[in-house]
N, C-alpha and C positions, 0 to 999 in steps of 0.2 A: 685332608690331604693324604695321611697315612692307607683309608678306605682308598683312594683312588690309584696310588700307589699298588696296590695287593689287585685291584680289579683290572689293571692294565697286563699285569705280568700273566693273572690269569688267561684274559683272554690274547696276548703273546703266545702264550704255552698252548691254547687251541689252534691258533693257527697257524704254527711251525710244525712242520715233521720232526720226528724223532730225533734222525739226525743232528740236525739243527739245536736240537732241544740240548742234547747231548754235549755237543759243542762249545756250550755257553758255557762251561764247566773248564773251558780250555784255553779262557782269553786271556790267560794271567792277570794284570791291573784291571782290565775290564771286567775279569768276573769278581774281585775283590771288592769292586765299586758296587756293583750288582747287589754282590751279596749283604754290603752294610745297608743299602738304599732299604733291602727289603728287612733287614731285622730291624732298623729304626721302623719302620709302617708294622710291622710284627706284631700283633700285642703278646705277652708272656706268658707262659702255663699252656696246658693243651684247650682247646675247643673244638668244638664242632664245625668240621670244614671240608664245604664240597670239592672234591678234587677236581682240579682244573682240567689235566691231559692224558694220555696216556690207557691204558687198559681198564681203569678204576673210572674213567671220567664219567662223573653226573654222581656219586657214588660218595654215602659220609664217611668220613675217619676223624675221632677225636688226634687233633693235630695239635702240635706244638710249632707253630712255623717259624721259630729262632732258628730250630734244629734240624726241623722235617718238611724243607722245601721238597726235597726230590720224592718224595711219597705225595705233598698235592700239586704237584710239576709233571709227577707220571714220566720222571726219569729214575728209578728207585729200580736196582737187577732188571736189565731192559731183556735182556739176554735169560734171565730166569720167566720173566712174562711170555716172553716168545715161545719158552719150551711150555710152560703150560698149559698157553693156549694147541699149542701142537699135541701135546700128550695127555690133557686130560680130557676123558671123553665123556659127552653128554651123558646123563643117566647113571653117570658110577660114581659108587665111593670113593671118598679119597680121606687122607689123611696128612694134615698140617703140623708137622713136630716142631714147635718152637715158632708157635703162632703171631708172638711179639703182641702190637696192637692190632694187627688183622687184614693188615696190604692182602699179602698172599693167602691169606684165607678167603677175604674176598674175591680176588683174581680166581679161585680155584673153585668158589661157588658160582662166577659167571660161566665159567668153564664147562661146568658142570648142567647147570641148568635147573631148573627147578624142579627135576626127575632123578637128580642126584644128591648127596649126603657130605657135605664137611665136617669131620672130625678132629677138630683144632687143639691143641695141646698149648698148654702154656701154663707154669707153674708162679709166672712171678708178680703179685700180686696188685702191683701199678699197671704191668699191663695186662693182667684178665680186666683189671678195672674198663681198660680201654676199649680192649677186644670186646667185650660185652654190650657197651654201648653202642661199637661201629656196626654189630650185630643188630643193635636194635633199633637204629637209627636208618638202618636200611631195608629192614621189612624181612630179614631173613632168619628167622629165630626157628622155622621151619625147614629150615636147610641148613644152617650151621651150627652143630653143637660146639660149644665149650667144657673142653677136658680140662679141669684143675689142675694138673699134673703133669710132671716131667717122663721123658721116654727114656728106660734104661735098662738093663740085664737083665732087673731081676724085678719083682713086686715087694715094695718095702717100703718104708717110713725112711725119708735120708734126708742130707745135709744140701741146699744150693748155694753159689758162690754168687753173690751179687756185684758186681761192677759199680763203680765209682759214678758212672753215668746214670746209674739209677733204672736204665730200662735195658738192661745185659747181662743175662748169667749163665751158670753152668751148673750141670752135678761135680761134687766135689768127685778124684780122685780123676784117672781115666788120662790122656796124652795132651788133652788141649792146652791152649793158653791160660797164663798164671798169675798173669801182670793185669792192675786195674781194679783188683777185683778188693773187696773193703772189707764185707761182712759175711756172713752167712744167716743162712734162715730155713728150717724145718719145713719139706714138701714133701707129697705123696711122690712115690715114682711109683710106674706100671711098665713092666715089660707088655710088649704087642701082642705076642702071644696066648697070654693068659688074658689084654683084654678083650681079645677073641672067643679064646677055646672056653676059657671060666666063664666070662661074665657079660656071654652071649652077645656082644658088638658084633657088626657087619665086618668081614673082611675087604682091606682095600684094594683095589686095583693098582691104585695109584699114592706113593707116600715121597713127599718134602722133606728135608730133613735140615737143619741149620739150629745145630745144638752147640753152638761153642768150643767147638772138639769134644763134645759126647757121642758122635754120632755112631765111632764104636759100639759103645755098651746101648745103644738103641738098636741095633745091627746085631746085637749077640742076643737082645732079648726078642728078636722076633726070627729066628732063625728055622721054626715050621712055619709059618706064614712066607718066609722068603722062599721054601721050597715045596710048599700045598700051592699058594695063591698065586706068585713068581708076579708078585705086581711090579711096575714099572717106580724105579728112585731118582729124585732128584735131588741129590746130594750138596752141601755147600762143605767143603776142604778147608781144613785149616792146620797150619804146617808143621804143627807137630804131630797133627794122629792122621795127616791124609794119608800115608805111607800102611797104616793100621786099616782106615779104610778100605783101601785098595784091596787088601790082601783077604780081606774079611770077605769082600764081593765076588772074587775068584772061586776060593773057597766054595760058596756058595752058590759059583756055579751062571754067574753072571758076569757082561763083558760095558765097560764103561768108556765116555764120549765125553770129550769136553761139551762143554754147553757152549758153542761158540759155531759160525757160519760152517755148512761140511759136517758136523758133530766127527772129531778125527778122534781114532780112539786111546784111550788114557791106559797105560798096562803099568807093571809093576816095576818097567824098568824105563820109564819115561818122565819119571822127576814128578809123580802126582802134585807134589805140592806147589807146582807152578801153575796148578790151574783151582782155579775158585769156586768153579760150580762145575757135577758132571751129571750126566742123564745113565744111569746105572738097567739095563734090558736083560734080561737070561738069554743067554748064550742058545744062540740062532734069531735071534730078532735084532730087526739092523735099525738105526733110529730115522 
């Protein structure tokens, strides 16, 4: 019963547009009903599970599906997928800062194509576990590398703040969020610079960013890259350093768009932190 349960919603979720898909998140009692139908059919801990819809579909992710319906439902940042598939382009590098288990890393190696290079970051040790397998589990160990490591100002041995959730953290210190967060635990950081100019990496066209409110001190450590290379960012704001954000990208000489229908754009005197995710271009490039 439970198997038939999860193969129904699956093929629901194929055959709905987006929209729709979307939606279902919006029927107050009806999505409450939804949502318990499917974590009793759920079984518990992650596994290996073809995503059902969306940008990823046909495509593995060790899942947890108590928690991570909308990554195999392929409603997970629909609005993040759309710019990727817009902005990253066949044949180029790119880079994933705060890889998680590998949604967006994979989105960014379909993207990409198999003429291109993902360079995925991710420091926290349950999810490289993950990352590693959804890598290998889909054939692209030739396309996607795994960075052990956190993005940040400088190259050094540091502290990460791990979330209560167990697959959420940050570099300690910097404007982000404070709340959640349990323990710490000893990771490499690399600034982007040096993993370039030292330690011979390909420069990216195109870099993700969704550090937890780090995305500063990833922003200050690559700051010849953001003015040699002028690759394209996609930023995720979080409300207490989007304001730091903002001003960091200016600075540097680049002009920033909501990620949203229109991309209208986000300045410094427009309440950044009301928007979630931005698409960050050097100034003269329109999105």
């Amino acid at each position: 019963m439970a198997g038939a349960v999860l193969r129904a919603a699956a093929t629901l979720a194929r055959v709905l547009p987006e929209a729709a898909r979307l939606a279902l998140y919006r029927l107050g009692p009806l999505t409450h009903l939804l949502r318990r139908l499917l974590n009793r059919a759920a079984p518990s801990g992650a596994h290996p599970v073809r995503v059902a819809a969306g940008g990823l579909a046909g495509m593995w992710l060790l899942l947890d599906l108590q928690v991570d319906k909308d990554l195999w439902l392929g409603t997970y940042e629909p609005q993040l997928a759309a710019a990727i598939r817009r902005f990253a382009r066949p044949g180029s590098v790119v880079y994933d800062l705060g890889a998680n288990v590998g949604y967006t890393a994979l989105l960014l190696a379909r993207a990409v194509g198999p003429a291109g290079r993902v360079l995925a970051f991710e420091p926290l040790p349950s999810n490289l576990d993950r990352l590693r397998q959804a890598v290998a589990l889909n054939g692209l160990d030739l396309l996607i590398d795994v960075v052990p490591a956190a993005a940040g100002s400088r190259s050094e041995a540091g502290s990460f703040l791990v979330h209560d959730s167990g697959g959420m953290g940050r570099l300690g210190g910097g404007s982000g969020r404070t709340d959640g967060f349990v323990s710490k635990i000893a990771v490499d950081i690399v600034a982007l610079d040096d993993f370039v100019s030292r330690q011979g990496h390909p420069p990216p066209s195109l870099v993700k960013l969704d550090l937890e409110g780090g995305e500063g001190g990833a922003l200050l450590g690559m700051r010849r890259l953001l003015r040699e290379e002028r690759p394209t960012l996609m930023v995720e704001l979080h409300d207490r350093s989007a304001q730091d954000v903002i001003d960091l990208l200016v600075e540097a000489g680049y002009v920033s768009y909501a990620m949203r229908d229109g991309y209208p754009q986000v300045g410094r005197e427009t309440e950044p932190e009301k928007f979630k995710h931005i698409v960050a271009l050097p100034s003269g490039t329109l999105p």
